[in-house]
C-alpha positions in Angstrom: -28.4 -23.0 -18.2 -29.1 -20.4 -15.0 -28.8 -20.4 -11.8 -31.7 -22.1 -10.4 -31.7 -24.9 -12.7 -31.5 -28.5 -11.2 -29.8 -31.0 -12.7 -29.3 -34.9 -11.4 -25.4 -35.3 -11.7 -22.8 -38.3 -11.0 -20.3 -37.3 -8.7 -16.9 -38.5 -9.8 -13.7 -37.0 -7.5 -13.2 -34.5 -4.9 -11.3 -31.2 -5.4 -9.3 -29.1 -3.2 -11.3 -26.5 -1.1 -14.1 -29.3 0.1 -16.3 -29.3 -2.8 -16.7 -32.3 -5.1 -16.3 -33.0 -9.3 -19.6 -33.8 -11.1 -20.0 -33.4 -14.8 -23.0 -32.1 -17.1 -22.0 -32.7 -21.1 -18.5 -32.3 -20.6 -18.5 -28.8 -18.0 -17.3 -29.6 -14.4 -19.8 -28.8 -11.9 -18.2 -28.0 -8.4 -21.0 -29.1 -5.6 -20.9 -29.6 -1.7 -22.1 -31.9 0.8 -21.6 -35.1 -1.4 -18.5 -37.2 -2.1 -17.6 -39.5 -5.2 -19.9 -42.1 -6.1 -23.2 -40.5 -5.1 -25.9 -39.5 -7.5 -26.7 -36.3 -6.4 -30.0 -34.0 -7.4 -28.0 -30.2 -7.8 -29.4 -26.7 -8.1 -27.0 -24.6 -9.8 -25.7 -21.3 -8.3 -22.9 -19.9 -10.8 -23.2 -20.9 -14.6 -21.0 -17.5 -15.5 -17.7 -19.2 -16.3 -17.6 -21.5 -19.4 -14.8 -23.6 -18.0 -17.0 -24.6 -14.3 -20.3 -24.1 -12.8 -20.7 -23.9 -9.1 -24.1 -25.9 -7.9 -25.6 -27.1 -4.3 -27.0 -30.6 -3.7 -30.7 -30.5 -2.7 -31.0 -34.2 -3.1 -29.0 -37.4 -2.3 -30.6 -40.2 -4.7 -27.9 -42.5 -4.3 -25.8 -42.4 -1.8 -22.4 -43.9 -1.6 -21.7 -46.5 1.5 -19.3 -43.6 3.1 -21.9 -41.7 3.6 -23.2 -41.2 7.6 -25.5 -38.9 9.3 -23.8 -35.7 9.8 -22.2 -34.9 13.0 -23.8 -31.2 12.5 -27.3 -32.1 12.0 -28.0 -28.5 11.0 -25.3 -29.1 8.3 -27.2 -32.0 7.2 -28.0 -32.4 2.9 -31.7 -32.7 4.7 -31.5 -29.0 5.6 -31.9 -26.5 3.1 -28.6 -25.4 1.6 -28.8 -21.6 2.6 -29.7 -23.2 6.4 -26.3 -24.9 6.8 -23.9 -23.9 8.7 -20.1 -24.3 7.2 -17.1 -25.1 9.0 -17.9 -28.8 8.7 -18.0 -29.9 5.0 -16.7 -33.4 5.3 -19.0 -34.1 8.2 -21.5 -36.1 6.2 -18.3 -38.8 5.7 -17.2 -42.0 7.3 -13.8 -40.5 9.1 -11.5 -43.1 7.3 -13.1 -42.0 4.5 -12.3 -38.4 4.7 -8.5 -39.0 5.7 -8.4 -40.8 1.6 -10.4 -38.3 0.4 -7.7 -35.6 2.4 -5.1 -38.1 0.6 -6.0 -38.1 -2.9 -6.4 -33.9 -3.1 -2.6 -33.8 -1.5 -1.5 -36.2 -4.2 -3.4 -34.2 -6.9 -1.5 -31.4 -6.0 1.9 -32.6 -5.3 1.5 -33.8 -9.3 -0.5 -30.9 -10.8 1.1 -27.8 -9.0 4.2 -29.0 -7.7 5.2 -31.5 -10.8 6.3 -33.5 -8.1 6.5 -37.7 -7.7 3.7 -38.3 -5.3 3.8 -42.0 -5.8 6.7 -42.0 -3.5 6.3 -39.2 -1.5 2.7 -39.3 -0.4 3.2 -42.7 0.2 2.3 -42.2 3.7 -1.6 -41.9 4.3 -3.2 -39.2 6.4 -2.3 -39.8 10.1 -4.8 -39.5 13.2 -3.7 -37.1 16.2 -3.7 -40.5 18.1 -1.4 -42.2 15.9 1.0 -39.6 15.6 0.7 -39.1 19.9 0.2 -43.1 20.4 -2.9 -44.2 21.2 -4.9 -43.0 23.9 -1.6 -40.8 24.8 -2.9 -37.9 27.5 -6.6 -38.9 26.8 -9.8 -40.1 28.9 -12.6 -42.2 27.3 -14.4 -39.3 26.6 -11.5 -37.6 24.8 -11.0 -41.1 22.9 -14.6 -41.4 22.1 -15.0 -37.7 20.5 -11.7 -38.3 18.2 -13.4 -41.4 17.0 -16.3 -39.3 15.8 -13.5 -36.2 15.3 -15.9 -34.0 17.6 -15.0 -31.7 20.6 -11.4 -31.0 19.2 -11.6 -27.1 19.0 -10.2 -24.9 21.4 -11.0 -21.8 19.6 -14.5 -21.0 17.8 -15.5 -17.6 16.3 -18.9 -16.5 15.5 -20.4 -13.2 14.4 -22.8 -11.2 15.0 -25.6 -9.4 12.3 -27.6 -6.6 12.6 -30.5 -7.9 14.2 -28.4 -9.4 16.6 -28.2 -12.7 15.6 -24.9 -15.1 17.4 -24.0 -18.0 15.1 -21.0 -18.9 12.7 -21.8 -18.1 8.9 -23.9 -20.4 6.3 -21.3 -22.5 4.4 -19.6 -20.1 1.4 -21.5 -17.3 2.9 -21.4 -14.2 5.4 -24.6 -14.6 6.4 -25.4 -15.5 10.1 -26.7 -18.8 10.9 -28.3 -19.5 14.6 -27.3 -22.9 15.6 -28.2 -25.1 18.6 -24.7 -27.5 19.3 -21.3 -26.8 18.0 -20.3 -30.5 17.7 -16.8 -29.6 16.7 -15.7 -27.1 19.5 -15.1 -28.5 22.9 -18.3 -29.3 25.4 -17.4 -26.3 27.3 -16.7 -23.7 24.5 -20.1 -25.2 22.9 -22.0 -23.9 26.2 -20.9 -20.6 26.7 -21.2 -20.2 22.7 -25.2 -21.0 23.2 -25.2 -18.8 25.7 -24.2 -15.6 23.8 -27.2 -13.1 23.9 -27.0 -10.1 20.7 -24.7 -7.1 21.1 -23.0 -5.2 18.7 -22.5 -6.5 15.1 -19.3 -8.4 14.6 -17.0 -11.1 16.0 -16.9 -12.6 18.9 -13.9 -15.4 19.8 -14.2 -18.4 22.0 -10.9 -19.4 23.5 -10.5 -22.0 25.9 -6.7 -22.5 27.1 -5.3 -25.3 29.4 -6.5 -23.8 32.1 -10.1 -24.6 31.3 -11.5 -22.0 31.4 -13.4 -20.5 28.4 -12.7 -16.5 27.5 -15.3 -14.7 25.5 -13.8 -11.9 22.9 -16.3 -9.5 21.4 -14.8 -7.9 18.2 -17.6 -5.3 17.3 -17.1 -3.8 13.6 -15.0 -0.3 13.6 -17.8 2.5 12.5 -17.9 3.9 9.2 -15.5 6.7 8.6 -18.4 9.7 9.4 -19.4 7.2 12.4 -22.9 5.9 11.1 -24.0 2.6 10.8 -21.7 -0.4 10.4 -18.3 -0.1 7.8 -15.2 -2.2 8.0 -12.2 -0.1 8.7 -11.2 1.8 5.2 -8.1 0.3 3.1 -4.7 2.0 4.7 -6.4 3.4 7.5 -4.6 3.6 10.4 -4.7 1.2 13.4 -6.1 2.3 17.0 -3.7 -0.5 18.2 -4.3 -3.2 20.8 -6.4 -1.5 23.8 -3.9 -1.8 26.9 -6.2 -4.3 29.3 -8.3 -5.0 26.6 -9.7 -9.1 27.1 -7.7 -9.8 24.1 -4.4 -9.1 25.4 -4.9 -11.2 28.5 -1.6 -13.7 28.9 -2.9 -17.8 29.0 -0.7 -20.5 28.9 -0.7 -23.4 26.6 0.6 -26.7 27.6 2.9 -28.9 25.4 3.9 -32.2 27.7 5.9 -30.5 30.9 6.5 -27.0 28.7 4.5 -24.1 29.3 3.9 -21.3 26.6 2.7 -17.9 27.2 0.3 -16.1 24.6 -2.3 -13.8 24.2 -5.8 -14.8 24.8 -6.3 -12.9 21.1 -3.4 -14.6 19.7 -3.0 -17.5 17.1 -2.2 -21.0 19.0 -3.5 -24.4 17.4 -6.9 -24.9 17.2 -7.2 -28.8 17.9 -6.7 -29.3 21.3 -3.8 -31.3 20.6 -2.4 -29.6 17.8 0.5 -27.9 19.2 1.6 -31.3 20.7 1.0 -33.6 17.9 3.1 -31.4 15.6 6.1 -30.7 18.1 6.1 -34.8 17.9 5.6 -34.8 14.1 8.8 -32.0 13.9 10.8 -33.8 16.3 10.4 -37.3 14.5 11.1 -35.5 11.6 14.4 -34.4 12.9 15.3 -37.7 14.2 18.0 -40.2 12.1 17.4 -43.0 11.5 19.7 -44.5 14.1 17.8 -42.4 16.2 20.3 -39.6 16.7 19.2 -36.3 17.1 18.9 -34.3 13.7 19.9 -30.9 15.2 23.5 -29.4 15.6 23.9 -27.0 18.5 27.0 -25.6 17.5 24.9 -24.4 14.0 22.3 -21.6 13.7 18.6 -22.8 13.6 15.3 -20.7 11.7 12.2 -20.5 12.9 10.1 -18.4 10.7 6.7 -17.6 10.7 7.5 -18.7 14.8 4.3 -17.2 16.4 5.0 -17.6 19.8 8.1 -20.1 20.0 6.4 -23.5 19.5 8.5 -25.2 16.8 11.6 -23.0 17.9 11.4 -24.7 21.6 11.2 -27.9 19.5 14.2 -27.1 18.0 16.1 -26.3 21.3 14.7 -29.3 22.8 16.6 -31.6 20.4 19.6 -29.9 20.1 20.1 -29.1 24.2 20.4 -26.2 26.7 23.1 -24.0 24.3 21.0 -24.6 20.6 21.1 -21.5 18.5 17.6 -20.5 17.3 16.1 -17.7 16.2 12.1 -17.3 15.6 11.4 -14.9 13.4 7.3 -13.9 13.7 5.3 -10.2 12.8 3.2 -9.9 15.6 5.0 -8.2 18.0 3.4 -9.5 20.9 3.8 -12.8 19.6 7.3 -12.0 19.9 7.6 -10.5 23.2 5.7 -14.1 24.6 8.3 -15.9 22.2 11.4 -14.0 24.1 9.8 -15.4 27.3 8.7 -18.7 26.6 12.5 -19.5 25.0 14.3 -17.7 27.7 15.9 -21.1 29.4 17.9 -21.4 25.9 21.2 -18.6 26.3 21.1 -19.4 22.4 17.6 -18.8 21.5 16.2 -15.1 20.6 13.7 -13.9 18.9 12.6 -11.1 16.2 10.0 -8.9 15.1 10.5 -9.1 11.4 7.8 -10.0 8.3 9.4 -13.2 7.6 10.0 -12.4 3.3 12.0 -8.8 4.6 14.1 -10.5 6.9 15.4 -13.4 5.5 16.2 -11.4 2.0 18.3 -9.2 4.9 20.2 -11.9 5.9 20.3 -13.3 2.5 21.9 -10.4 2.0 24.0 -9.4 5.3 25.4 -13.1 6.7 29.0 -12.9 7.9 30.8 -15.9 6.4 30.9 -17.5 9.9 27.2 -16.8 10.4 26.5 -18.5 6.6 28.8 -21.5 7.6 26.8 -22.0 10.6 23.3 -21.5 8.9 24.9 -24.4 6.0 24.7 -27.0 9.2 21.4 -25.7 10.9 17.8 -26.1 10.4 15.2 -24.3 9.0 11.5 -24.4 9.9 8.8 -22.6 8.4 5.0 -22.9 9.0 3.8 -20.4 6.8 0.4 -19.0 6.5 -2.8 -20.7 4.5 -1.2 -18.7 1.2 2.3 -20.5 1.9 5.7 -18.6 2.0 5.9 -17.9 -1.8 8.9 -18.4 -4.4 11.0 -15.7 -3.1 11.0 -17.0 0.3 11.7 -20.3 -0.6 14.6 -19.1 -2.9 15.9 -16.7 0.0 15.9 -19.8 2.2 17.8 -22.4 -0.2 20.2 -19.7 -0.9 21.3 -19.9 2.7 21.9 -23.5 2.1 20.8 -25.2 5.3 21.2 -28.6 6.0 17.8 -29.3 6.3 14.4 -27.6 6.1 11.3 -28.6 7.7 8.1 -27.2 6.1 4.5 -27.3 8.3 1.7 -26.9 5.9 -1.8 -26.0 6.6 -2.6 -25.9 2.9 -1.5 -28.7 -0.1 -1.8 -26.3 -2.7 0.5 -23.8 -1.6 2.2 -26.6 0.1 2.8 -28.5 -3.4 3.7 -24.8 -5.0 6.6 -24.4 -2.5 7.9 -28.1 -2.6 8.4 -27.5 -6.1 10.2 -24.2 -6.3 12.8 -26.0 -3.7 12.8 -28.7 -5.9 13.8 -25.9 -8.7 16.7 -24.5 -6.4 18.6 -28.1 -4.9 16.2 -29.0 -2.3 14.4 -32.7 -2.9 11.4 -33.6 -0.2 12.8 -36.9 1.5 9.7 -37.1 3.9 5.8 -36.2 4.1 3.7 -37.0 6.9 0.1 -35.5 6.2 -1.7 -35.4 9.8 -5.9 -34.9 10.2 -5.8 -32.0 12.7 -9.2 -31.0 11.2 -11.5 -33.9 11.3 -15.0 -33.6 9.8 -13.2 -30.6 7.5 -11.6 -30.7 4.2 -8.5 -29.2 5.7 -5.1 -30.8 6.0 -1.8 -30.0 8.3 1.3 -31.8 6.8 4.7 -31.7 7.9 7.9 -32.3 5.2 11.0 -32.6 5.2 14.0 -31.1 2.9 17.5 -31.9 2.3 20.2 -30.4 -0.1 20.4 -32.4 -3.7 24.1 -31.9 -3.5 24.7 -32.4 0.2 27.8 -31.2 1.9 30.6 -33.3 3.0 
């Protein structure tokens, strides 16, 4: 078969990634915008591999009872495939729904790629925001009403530009521009200066809207070719310009996490749900918690915070352990840094480093005083890697410090499932897993876990 050819197709499972598992004579067909137990009419889009073949639905001619109307309507299955917008690929599902469908692609992989017993450690299901805060915790009926729907969470939206000056995000598994009219997911006020956006020069422009309120507008036009004509991404190994001094970018906002206040760039990463930031300090500090209800963090030891962005998890970590906690945050953005220096300046313990997280800890790996290694054997580390996860030789760089106990923050469950299992491989067993539905109306899924030694310390 070619592309173009339509086949009517049972859909049996969801993968990882937000597509679904259909079947034609044996060959897995990978296909949006359903979920399991629809009979769905597909046009096919990629027959080349002879393992999969990659289709879109045009047709819903059974739908499962999990279905709804989409929160996107331009997203819709009604809407031609190339007409949908992406970002929202479990929108077309009841939000309990998604949350087991979330659930079953996170015990897939803790069994598949990590080899791991996800009978027993995905026993938890996939939390709300509001269960993990307490219900109604900091929200008005307005707030409580869109997290019912799992609308108007996102405090940071980008869209692009095209040539002929089109403002929109991209088509789902696409680059190609899509004008929208609402951006159900992105909060009321981000979603009005987003419609507002007139043309301009091809490329990116970011919506941030801090605790303050108010929404900032980024335009990221597209560097020029190298001779300067027409539009050209920056070439491989090129050299930076750097950050423009002034530039809107680099303007300081504050974030709000209960009574803390955090410095960071307007251009800089912070959590996208509007009560991300809080709903995982509460996940990490629950985490850390005994069971008697004593605080999980020595101050006497040395605490990790790598991959610390701008001191979020690290100003947990102080938090528990008091005013004299030893913590360092370990990030690669230097201005991340700089903002991390400031925002953990009330701790005399806590510092922070420019460093690429992989260099630095194979340095201290490497470097630790036998006082510093002793201390490091009764501290914490946390890590909230990247989508790709921190990779085997972190993790192995991290057990061979031998902490106490390491907290992981996951944005991924592949690479989340990968990493549990190569600390498995070097003494570290996964005693906890909360998975948490920062993304509604998404197939992503934040998760935090927790580590301790197989051969604990006396």
């Amino acid at each position: 078969m070619q592309p173009g050819d339509l086949l009517d197709l049972d859909v049996s499972g969801v993968a990882h990634g937000g597509v679904f598992v259909a079947r034609h004579e044996g060959r897995v067909v990978f296909i949006p915008d359903t979920l399991p137990g629809e009979r769905v009419r597909v046009r096919l889009t990629d027959t080349r591999k002879s393992s999969f073949w990659r289709g879109e639905v045009l047709e819903v001619l059974d739908a499962a009872p999990e279905r709804r109307t989409h929160v996107w309507a331009q997203a819709d299955v009604d809407v031609a495939p190339e007409a949908r917008p992406g970002g929202a690929d479990f929108g077309h599902i009841a939000p309990a729904h998604q949350r087991e469908l979330k659930h079953r692609v996170l015990v897939d992989a803790l069994e598949r790629i990590g080899r791991l017993d996800a009978a027993s450690l995905a026993a938890e299901p996939v939390r709300t925001v509001a269960e993990i805060l307490g219900q109604g915790e900091g929200e008005g009926a307005d707030d409580a009403d869109a997290d019912a729907d799992g609308i108007r969470w996102r405090t940071r939206v980008s869209l692009h530009v095209d040539d002929a000056g089109r403002v929109g995000p991209y088509a789902a598994r696409s680059h190609r521009v899509i004008e929208v009219s609402e951006l159900p997911l992105a909060t009321a006020s981000i979603e009005r200066a987003a419609l507002a956006l007139r043309g301009g020069d091809a490329g990116r422009i970011d919506l941030v809207q801090p605790a303050d309120g108010r929404v900032r507008i980024l335009h990221r036009p597209e560097p020029a070719s190298p001779r300067g004509r027409g539009r050209g991404r920056r070439p491989a190994g090129a050299a930076s310009d750097g950050p423009r001094r002034g530039a809107p970018e680099n303007e300081t906002i504050r974030e709000r996490v209960g009574d803390r206040e955090f410095r960071v760039d307007a251009g800089g990463f912070w959590q996208v749900h509007r009560q991300a930031a809080a709903t995982l300090t509460r996940a990490v500090t629950d985490a850390l918690t005994t069971a008697d209800g004593a605080p999980g963090v020595d101050p006497d030891a040395w605490h990790l915070d790598l991959y610390g962005g701008v001191g979020l998890f690290a100003a947990a970590l102080a938090d528990i352990g008091g005013p004299a906690t030893r913590v360092t945050s370990v990030e690669s953005d230097a201005r991340a840094t700089e903002h991390a220096g400031e925002n953990l300046v009330e701790w005399i313990g806590a510092r922070a480093e420019t460093d690429r997280v992989d260099r630095w800890i194979r340095r201290l790996r490497a470097e630790a005083s036998p006082a510093e290694r002793e201390r490091l054997q009764r501290g914490v580390v946390l890590l909230d890697p990247p989508r790709a996860g921190a990779g085997t030789d972190v993790v192995a760089d991290i057990a061979a410090l031998e902490p106490r106990t390491v907290v992981y923050v996951a944005c991924d469950p592949v690479a989340l499932a990968r990493d549990l299992g190569a600390f498995r491989d070097a003494g570290y067993e996964a005693t906890s897993l909360t998975p948490i539905d920062l993304f509604p109306n998404s197939h992503h899924l934040e998760a935090v876990a927790t580590l301790s030694r197989s051969d604990p310390r006396g």
